[in-house]
N, C-alpha and C positions, 0 to 999 in steps of 0.2 A: 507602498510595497513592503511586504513582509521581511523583517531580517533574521538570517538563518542562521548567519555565522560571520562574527567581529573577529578583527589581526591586521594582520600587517602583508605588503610585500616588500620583499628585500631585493634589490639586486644591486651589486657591490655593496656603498655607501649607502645609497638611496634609501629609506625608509618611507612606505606612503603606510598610513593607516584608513584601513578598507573596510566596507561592510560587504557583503553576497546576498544575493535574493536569487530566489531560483527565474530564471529564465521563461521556462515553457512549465507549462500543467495539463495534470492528466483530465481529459473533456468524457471517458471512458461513460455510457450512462451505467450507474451502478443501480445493479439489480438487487434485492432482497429476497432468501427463502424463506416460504412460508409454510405451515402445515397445512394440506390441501381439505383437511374438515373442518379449520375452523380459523382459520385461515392468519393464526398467531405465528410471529417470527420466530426461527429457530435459532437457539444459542447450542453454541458451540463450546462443551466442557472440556477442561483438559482431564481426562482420566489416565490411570494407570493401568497396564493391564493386566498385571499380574497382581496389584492388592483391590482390583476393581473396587478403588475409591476416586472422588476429583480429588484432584492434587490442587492449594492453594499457590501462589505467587512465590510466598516464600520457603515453599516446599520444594522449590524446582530449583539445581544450579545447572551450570554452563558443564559441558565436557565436549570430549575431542573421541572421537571413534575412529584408531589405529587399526583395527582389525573388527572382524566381524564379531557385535557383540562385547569389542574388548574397548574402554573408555579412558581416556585419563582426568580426570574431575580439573579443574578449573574455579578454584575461589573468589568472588568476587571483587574482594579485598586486591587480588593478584592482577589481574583483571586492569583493576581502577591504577594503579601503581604504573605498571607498562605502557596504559593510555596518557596517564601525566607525564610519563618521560618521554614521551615522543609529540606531545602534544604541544606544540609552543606556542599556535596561534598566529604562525605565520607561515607566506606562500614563498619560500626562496628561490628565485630563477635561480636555474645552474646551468641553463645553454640558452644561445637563439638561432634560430632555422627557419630556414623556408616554409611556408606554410604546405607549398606542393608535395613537400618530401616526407610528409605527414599521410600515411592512407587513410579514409575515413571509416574502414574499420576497428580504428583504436577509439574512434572517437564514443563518448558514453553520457554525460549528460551536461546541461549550459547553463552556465550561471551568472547573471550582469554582476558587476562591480561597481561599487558608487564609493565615494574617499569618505573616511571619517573626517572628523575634528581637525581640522588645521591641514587638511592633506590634500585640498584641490588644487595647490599648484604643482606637486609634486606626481598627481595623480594625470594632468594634462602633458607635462613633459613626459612620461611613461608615455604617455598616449600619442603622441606627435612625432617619438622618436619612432614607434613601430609602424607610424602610417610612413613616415622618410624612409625607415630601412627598408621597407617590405618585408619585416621580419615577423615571428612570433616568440616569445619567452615557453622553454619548458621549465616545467615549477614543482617543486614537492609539496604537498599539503595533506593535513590530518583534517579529516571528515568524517564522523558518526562513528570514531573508533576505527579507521581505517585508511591509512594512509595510501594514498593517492599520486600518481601522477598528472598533472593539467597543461592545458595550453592557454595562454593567455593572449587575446589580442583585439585587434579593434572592430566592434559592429555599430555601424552607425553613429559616430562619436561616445560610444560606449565600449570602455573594457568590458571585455566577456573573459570568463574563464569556463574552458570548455575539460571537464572531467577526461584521461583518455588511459585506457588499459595499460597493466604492462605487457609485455613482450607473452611471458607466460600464460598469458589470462587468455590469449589469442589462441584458438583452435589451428593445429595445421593443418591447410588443404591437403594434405597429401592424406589425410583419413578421411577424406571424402569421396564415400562410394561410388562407383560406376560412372568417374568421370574422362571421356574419350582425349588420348593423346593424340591420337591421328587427326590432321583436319582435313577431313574427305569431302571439301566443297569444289566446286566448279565453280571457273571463272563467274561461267552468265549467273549463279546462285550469289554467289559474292556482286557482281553489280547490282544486280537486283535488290537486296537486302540493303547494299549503299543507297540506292536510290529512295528507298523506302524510310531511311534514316532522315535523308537530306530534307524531303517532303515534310515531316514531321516536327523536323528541326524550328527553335524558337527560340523567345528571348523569357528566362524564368522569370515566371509573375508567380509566387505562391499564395497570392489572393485568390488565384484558379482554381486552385483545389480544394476540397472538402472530404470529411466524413460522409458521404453519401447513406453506409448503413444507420450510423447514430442518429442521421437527419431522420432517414424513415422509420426507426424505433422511435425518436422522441413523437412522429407526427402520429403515432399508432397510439399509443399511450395518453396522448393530447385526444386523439379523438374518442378514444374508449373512456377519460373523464368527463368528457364533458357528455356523451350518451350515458353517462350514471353506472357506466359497467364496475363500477367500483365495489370494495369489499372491506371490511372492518373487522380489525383482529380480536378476537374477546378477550377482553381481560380476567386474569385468571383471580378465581373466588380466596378471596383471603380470609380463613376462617379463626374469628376472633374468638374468646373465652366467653361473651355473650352469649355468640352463635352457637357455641358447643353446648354452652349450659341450656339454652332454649332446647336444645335439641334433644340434649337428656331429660329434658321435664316433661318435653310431649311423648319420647316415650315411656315415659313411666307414668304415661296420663294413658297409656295408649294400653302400655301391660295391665291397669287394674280395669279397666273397662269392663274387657268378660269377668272378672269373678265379682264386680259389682252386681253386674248384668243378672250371674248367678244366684248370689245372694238374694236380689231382689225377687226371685221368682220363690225361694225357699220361704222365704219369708211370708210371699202370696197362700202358697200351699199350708203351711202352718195353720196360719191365720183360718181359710178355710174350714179344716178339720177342726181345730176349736170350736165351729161355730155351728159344724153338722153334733159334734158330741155333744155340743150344748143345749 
């Protein structure tokens, strides 16, 4: 399993040194566009639009847009400086809590844990202590330039560190349009709706569930390859100094032609009259 990101976690004393692997992956089937004549993939340039040119990699810097149109630049150099001061490479618990007390709208992406070098005992006592408490670790950590909130706790005798929002980052329902205060149910609508639950109710298997739509894109796709429905992008003509120079010799084999052509008839004529005069 792939490692994303080496450190440490700290809590008090304790130091474990850790590696992170991501958890879940995206199974999304990814599509390709293509040009519908000839059926080559399209790239996507970064242009500018006011010196309608591409702009290179190292043309482009970072800025912040305070107002509409109004920017403040951002230097890379400034950038790199701020990420190494706040980057230390390690996950510090600074509480622990109930897992319940957590809503699972903070929650945002999962990440297993495996101990580095020298840290699997330190990394099982972490792990034994939060199956006795029934507790979970909240933790700070920097990831991809972006410092982070997590929760940390045990799945399946594995630490997981679950990414989770902050407070801010969470939209508040109360700017959620046209939703009803009054609850105008009736009793018998409310039993009903119970019982409806009850019935349905189960014990989660998430072996149950699937992608249903990805299953039937992949089987459409599966089947239009193997009926030959297939297509082939052309590749595009790369023209060499060869090719160019052929190119200019036929036509300048091509420009003298007629006034060959002419001459030789001049010539015909000539000849002729010579030979009536003679």
């Amino acid at each position: 399993m792939h490692t994303i990101w080496k450190g440490s976690i700290s809590f008090g004393l304790v130091n474990i040194p850790i590696k992170l692997h991501a958890a879940t992956e995206d199974k999304d089937v990814k599509l390709r566009t293509l040009h519908k004549e000839c059926h080559s993939p399209i790239k996507y340039e970064k242009v500018c639009p006011v010196c309608n040119v591409e702009v290179k990699p190292e043309e482009i810097v970072k800025a912040y847009e305070y107002t509409k149109g109004k920017f403040v630049v951002l230097e890379a150099e400034e950038l790199e400086k701020l990420k190494k001061e706040k980057e230390d490479k390690s996950v510090e618990i600074v509480d622990f809590v109930k897992m319940e007390e957590i809503d699972p709208i903070y929650y945002d992406r999962s990440y297993y844990i495996s101990p580095g070098d020298n840290g699997g005992k330190a990394y099982s006592l972490l792990r034994v202590a939060l199956k006795e408490s029934g507790k979970v670790g909240i933790a700070r950590i920097m990831i991809r330039s972006k410092e982070q909130m997590a929760v940390l706790r045990v799945y399946e005798n594995t630490l997981v560190m679950e990414t989770i929002h902050f407070p801010d980052e969470v939209r508040s329902t109360g700017d959620v349009p046209n939703v009803p205060t009054d609850e105008n149910v009736t009793e018998k609508e409310l039993d009903t709706a119970i019982l409806l639950i009850d019935q349905l109710t189960t014990e989660f298997d998430a072996s149950k569930y699937n992608d249903e739509y990805r299953s039937a894109l992949l089987d459409l796709i599966e089947a239009k390859r193997t009926g030959q429905e297939v297509v082939t992008s052309k590749e595009k003509e790369v023209k060499t100094n060869v090719t160019d120079l052929m190119a200019a010799l036929q036509a300048s084999i091509d420009q003298t032609k007629p006034k060959q052509e002419s001459t030789t008839k001049k010539k015909r004529v000539t000849t002729k009259k010579l030979k009536k005069e003679a």
